[in-house]
C-alpha positions in Angstrom: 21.7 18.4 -245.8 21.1 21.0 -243.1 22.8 20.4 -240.1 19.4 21.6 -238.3 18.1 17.8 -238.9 19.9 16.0 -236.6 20.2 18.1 -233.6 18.9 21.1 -232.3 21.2 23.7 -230.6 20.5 26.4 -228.5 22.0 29.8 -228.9 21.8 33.0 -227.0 22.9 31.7 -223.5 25.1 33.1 -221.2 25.7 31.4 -217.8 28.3 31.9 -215.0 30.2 30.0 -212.4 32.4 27.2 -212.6 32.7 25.9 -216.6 32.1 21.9 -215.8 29.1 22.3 -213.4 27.6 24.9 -215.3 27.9 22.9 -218.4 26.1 20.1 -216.4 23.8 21.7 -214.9 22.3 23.4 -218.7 22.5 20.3 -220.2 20.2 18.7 -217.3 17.7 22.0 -217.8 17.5 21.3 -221.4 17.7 17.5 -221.5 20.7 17.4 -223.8 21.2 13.9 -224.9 25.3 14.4 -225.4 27.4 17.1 -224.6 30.4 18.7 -227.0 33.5 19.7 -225.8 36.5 20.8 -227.7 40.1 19.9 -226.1 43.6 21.2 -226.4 45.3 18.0 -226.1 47.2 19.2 -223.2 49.5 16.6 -221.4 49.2 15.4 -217.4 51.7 18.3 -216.1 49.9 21.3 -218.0 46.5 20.5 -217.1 47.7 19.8 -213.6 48.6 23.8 -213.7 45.7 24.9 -215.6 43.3 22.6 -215.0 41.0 21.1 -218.3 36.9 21.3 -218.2 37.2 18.6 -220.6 38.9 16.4 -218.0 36.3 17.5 -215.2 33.4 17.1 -217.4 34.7 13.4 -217.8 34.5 13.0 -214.4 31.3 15.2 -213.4 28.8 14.8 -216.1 25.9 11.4 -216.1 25.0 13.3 -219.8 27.5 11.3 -222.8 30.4 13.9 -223.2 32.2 13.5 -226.9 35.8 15.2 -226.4 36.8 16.4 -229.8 40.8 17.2 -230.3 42.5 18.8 -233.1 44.7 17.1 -235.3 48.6 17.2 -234.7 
């Protein structure tokens, strides 16, 4: 089955400013019903240092957020 029946995605877009309010922000204009985000599995200390849009989307967005890790 296509993929194209159960959701519709938007290409094409190109947005700048902060990664988890951005993010937000689109998925408000377009009404998304669940956001996608992919994660690196990163422990406490290294996202401490680098920070993790996953982990501020968690925090941030009203939107259902599905954080998808890959396996070890």
């Amino acid at each position: 089955m296509p993929c194209d029946r159960f959701y519709k995605a938007e290409g094409g877009v190109h947005h700048t400013g902060h990664p988890s309010i951005t993010i937000c922000e689109v998925a408000k204009e377009v009404q998304a019903k669940l956001i996608v985000v992919g994660s690196h599995g990163r422990g406490f200390v290294a996202r401490a240092l680098l920070g993790s849009v996953a982990h501020d989307l968690l925090h941030r967005s009203h939107i259902p957020l599905l954080i998808a890790t890959a396996r070890k």
